[in-house]
Steps between C-alpha positions, in 0.01 A plus 500: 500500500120402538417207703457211181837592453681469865302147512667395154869630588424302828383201301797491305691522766373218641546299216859592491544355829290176424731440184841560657538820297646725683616716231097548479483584832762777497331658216180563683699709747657858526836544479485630886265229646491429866440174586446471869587082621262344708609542858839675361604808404468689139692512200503754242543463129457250244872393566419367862165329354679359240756353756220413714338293262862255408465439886141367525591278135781381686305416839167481452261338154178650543165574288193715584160352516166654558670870415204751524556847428384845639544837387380864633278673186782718412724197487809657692482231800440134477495238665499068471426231671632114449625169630842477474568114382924405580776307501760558733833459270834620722522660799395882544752640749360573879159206385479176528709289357383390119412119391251541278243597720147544333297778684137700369449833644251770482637814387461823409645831312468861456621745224519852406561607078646784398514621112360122392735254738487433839710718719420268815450166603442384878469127574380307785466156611475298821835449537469290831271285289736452259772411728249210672419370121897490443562325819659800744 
């Protein structure tokens, strides 16, 4: 995959995530994606992103600003950098609790493709500045 096209798979993907579409999301990934959680562990498979996903719609209403994107020439790692904007929406289990809490964070993720879809994705955040913005 040359490097135009990692930054437009990326781009889409981003999109996805900006319109609530996470069907959109899914499809820019491999079947065996792991997706390691900020300050968590990893998941494997589109299954456990897929689940992962209904829990941040249920918790969390967010939308990426400022997204700039980074790829290697051959286009087989990537990277991006954003501000997360959020609403805090119900209560993530072991957090804070939720009451609509409005919080902007810096963040920042990194990817691997395989075969055309990403294969990886590793996401981190402050998440002691979130918890201040939220009220912890």
């Amino acid at each position: 995959m040359s490097r135009a096209q990692t930054l437009a798979l990326l781009t889409r993907y981003y999109a996805a995530f900006n319109a609530g579409d996470w069907q959109g999301m899914l499809d820019c990934l491999d079947e065996n994606v792991v997706h390691d959680i900020n300050q968590g562990g990893s998941q494997h498979g589109k299954a456990a992103f897929r689940a992962f996903l209904a829990h941040m719609e249920r918790c969390y209403r967010e939308r990426l600003e400022g997204v700039v994107l980074m790829a290697s020439e051959d286009g087989a790692r990537c990277a991006a950098e954003f501000t997360v904007h959020g609403e805090y929406l119900a209560t993530d289990e072991g957090l804070p609790e939720a009451d609509g809490q409005t919080y902007v964070l810096p963040a920042g993720a990194f990817f691997s493709l395989t075969g055309g879809r990403i294969d990886r994705v590793t996401v981190y955040y402050n998440l002691a500045d979130w918890c201040a913005q939220v009220g912890a």
